[in-house]
Every structure is written in C-alpha cells, then in structure tokens.
N, C-alpha and C positions, 0 to 999 in steps of 0.2 A: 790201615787205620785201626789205631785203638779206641774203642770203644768200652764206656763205666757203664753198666745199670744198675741205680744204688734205689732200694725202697728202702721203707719200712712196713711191716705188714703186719697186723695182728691175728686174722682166722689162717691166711696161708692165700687167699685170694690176689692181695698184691703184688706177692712172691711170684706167681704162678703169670700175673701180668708180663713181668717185667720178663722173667724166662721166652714167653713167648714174644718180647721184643727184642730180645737178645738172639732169638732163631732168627729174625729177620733180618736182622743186621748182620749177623752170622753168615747167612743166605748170598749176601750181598759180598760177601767176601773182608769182612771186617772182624777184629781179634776182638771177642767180645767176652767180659766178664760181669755175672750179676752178681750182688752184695748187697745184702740186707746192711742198714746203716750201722748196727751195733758189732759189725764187725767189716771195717772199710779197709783194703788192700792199699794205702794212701800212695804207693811208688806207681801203680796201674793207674791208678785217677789221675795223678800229676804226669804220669806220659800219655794219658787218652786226649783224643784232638775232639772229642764229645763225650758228653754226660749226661746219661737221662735222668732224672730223679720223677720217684712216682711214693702214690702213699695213698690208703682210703681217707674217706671225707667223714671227719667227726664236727659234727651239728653245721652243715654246709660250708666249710673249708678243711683246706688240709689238716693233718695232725698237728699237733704238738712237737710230737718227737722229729717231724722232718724237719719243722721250724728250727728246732734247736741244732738241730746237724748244722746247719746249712750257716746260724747264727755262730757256731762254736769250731769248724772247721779251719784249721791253720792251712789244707792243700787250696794251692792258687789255682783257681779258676778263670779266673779274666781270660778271655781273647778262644778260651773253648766253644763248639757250639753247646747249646744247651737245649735240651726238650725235655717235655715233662709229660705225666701220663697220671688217673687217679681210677680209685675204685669207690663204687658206693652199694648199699643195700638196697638201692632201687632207682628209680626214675625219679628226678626230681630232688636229687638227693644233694645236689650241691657239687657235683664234681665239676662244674664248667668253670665255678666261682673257685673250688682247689684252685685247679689249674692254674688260673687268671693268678692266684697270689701267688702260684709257684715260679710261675714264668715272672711275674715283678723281683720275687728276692735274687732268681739268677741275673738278670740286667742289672739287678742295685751290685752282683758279686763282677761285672763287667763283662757277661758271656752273650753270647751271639746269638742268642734265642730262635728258635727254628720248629714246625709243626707241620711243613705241607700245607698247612691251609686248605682251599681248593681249588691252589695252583694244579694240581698235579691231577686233579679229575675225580671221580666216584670212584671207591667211598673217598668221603671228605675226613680230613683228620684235625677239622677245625684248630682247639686249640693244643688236641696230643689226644693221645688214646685215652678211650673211658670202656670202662669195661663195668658192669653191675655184678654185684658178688667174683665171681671167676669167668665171666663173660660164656654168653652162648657163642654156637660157633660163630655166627657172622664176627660179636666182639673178638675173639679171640684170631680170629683171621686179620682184622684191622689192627691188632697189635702186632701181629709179627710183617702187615706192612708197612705200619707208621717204624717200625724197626728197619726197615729197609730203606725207605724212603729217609732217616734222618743219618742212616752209613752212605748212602749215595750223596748226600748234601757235607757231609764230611770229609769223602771223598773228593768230591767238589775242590771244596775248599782249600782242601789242607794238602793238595796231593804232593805239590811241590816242596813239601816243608823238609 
C-alpha cells in the first residue's frame, strides 16, 4: 500500500507529526512518503490508496494554507481513504474543530474518510491524531499508531486492487 502524508507546518511541530505517522504506517508494512504541501510528489499521491492530510490549528480550525491545497489540487482523490491529524499550542486549542473541517473538505473531495474512532480500543484516535506543539510521548506514540491503524484499514481495503 501506498501511503501520502502531506502537511503543512509552520514551527516544524507538524512536520514532526506526520513523520511519526508515516513510522507507523511504515511499521505496518506500507510504502510511506511525507510532504510538506509546498512541495507535493503529485505521481506518489495519485498512486497512494490513502492520504493523510494534517496542519496546526490557526484561531481554532485548520490553516489557510491546507484549505488552499486541498481547494487548488488538480490530483484526484475520490474513492482514497482519507485521515487527517492537527497540531495546536495547547489544550483547548481548536484541533478537534481542525479536524472535523478537514475530514468535511475530503468527503466534499469523495474519499473514504477513516480515524479508528474507538473501534479499535485505547487509546482512542477519535477523530485523527492531535498532538500539542510536537506532542509528549504519550502524543507522539498515538501518532505513529493512528499511522498504523489507518495502513492496516488501507490494507483492508484496497488489497485486492
């Protein structure tokens, strides 16, 4: 399975998310590349069978700059899984509300939206990873197995294809 994880990051903190969901997926046995959006490998994303997209949380939702990606992107997404992941500067901070709008614009793009939930038991990865700044360990362990858990659901899915 190929596997995209595209941020965008501004301190280095989202960067650092998404690597450690890309170990997890990695982990799992999935061909995994991350990509900061200002520079997207467009041939890796259009053959990946999921896409994570992630980004910190400017004044309680996502950024600007991933809106625009995601608004401006000619690679076809439909019929991908899609999971999403955010960072914030603290508790409280709006990343659940990211999220929620992140995972809306991939269903408006037709992808298969996907998070563990907590189907799959403690920890919960409700609606994707959140991590505060670069996450402590606990966060940063729940990234690299909401990375797992969303190559296993790809694997799932798409084995046959």
């Amino acid at each position: 399975m190929k596997i995209a994880v595209l941020y965008h990051s501004e301190s280095g903190n989202t960067k650092k998310i998404a690597e450690l969901i890309a170990e997890g997926a990695a982990a799992a046995g999935s061909e995994v590349r991350t990509m900061s959006i200002d520079v997207v490998d467009e041939d890796f994303v259009a053959a990946a069978e999921a896409v994570v997209l992630g980004c910190p949380t400017y004044y309680g939702t996502y950024s600007w700059q991933i809106k625009k990606w995601v608004d401006t992107t000619k690679i076809k997404l439909a019929d991908k899984l899609g999971s999403v992941f955010a960072t914030a500067n603290g508790f409280g901070g709006g990343a659940e509300a990211a999220e929620l709008g992140l995972a809306g614009m991939l269903l408006a793009k037709g992808m298969l939206v996907y998070s563990a939930g907590v189907a799959k038991g403690t920890p919960f990865t409700h609606f994707g990873a959140v991590a505060v700044k670069d996450g402590d360990a606990a966060q940063q362990e729940r990234a690299k197995l909401f990375g797992r858990r969303v190559a296993e659901k790809a694997a799932e899915l798409f084995a046959g294809k």
